[in-house]
C-alpha positions as CSV (number, residue, x, y, z in Angstrom):
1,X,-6.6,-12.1,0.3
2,X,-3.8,-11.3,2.2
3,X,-1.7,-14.4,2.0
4,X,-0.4,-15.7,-1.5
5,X,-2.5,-19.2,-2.2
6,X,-3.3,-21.3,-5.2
7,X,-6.2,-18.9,-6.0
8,X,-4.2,-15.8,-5.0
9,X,-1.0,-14.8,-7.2
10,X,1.8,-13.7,-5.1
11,X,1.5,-10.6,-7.3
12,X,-2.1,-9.6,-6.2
13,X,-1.6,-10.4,-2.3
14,X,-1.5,-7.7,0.3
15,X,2.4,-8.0,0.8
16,X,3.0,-7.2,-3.4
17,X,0.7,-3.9,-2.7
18,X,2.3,-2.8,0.5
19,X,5.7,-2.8,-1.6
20,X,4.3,-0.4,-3.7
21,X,2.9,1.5,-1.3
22,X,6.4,2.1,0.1
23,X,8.3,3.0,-3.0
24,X,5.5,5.4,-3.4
25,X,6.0,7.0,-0.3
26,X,9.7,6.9,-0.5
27,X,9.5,10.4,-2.8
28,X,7.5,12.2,-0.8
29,X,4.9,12.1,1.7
30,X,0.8,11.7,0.6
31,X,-2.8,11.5,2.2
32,X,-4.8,8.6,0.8
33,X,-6.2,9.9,-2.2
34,X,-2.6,10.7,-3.4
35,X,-1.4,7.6,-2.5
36,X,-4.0,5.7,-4.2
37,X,-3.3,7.3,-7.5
38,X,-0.4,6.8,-7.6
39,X,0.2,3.1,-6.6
40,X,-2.7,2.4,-9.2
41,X,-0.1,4.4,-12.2
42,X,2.5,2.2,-11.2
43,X,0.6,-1.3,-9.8
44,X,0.2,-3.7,-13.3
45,X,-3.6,-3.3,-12.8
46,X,-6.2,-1.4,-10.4
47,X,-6.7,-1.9,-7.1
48,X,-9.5,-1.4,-4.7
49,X,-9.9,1.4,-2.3
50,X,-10.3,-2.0,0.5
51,X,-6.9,-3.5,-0.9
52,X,-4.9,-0.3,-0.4
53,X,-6.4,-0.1,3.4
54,X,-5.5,-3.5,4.0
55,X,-2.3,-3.0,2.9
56,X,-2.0,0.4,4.8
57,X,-3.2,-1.4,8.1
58,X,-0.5,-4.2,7.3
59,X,2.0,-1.8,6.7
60,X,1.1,0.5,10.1
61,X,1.0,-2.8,11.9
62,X,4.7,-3.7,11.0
63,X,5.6,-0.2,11.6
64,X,7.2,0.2,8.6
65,X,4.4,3.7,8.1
66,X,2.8,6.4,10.2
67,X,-0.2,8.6,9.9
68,X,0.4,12.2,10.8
69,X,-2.7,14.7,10.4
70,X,-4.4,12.7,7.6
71,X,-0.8,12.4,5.9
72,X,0.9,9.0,5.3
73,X,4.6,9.3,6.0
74,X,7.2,6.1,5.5
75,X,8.8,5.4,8.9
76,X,12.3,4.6,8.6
């Protein structure tokens, strides 16, 4: 699921998602429920609540985000 395999399209893994998830926070800052709209308007199909955490996680873990009082901000 995260990785890119034969069964997994590059497109669908974790890392395609959490490049969405940071032009989507590049305009302005969101909570969860913002965020997940948003990335599911501009991701070529919809994604799971799961998929978006994983991808949050990832993202948090590479400290590329940062979560301030239930609002996701992109950590430059």
């Amino acid at each position: 699921m995260l990785m890119p395999t034969k069964i997994i399209k590059p497109v669908d893994s974790i890392f395609s998602i959490s490049a969405y998830v940071i032009k989507a926070l590049e305009t302005n800052d969101m909570n969860i429920d913002e965020l997940f709209q948003k990335v599911n308007k501009t991701y070529y199909k919809e994604i799971s609540l799961d998929r978006l955490i994983l991808s949050l996680n990832f993202l948090y873990i590479i400290n590329k985000i940062e979560l301030k009082n239930e609002i996701i901000t992109i950590n430059i």
